[in-house]
C-alpha positions in Angstrom: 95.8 108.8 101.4 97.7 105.3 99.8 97.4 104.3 97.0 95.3 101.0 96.5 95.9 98.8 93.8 94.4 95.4 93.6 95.1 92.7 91.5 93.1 89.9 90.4 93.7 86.5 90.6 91.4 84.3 88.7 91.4 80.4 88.4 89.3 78.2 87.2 87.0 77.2 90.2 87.6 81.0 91.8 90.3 83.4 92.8 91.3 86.0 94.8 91.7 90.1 94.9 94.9 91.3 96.2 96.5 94.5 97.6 99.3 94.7 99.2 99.5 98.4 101.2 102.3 99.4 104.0 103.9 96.1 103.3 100.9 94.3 104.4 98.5 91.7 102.3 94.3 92.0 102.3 92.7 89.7 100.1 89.0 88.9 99.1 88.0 85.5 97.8 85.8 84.0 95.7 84.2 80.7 94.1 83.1 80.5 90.7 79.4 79.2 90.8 78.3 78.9 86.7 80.1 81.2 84.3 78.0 83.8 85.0 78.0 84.2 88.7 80.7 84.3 91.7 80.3 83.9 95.3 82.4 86.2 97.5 83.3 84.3 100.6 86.0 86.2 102.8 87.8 89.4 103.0 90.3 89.8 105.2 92.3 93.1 106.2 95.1 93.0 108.7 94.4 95.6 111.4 97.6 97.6 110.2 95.1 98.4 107.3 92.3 99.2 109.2 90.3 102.7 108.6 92.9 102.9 105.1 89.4 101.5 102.9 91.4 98.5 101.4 88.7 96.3 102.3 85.6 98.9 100.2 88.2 99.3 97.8 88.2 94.9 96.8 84.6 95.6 97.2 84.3 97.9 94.6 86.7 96.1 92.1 84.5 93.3 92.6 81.4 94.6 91.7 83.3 97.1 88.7 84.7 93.4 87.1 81.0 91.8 87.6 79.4 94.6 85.6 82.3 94.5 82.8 81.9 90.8 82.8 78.3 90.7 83.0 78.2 88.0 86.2 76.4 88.4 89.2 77.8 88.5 92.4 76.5 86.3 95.6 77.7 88.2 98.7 78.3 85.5 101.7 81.0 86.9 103.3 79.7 89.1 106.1 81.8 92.4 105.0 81.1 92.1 101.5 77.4 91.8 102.3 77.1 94.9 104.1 78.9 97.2 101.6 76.9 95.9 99.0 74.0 96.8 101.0 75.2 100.1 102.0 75.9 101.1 98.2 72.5 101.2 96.5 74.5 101.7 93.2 76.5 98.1 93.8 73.6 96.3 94.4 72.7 95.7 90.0 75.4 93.5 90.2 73.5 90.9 93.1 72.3 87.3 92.1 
C-alpha cells in the first residue's frame, strides 16, 4: 500500500489538506466559520488515486485535527458527508 501523508494548509478564512501520491495532487478544502468550527466543502481525488483511500485518509486527518483543536466540523461536501456518516466513531466531531 502508499504511503499517505497530508499536509495542512491553514489560513485565516480556511485552508486546504494536501497529499500528493504517484505524482498526483488530492486536496480537501475548507472554510473557517467562528474559531471553533470549519466547514469542509470539496474533496477531490484524481482518478489515478482512485481505490488507493487518499480521499478517507483527508477525511480522517480532518476529523483527528478537529478533536485536537476542539472545533467542530460541518460536512457539506458530499464525500466528506458520507464517511462521516459511515464512521460512527467520526461523528463527536459534527456541528
Amino acid at each position: 500500500m502508499t504511503e499517505i501523508n497530508i499536509k495542512r494548509e491553514d489560513g485565516d478564512t480556511g485552508g486546504r489538506y494536501v497529499s500528493v501520491v504517484n505524482g498526483h495532487e488530492a486536496e480537501m478544502t475548507y472554510s473557517k466559520a467562528g474559531t471553533s468550527r470549519i466547514i469542509i466543502d470539496h474533496t477531490g481525488v484524481p482518478k489515478e488515486l482512485g481505490g488507493l483511500g487518499v480521499g478517507i485518509a483527508l477525511v480522517r486527518r480532518a476529523v483527528e485535527d478537529a478533536r485536537r483543536d476542539g472545533i467542530k466540523i460541518i460536512p457539506l461536501c458530499p464525500f466528506a458527508k458520507a464517511q462521516i456518516e459511515k464512521h460512527t466513531e467520526w461523528q463527536d466531531v459534527l456541528a
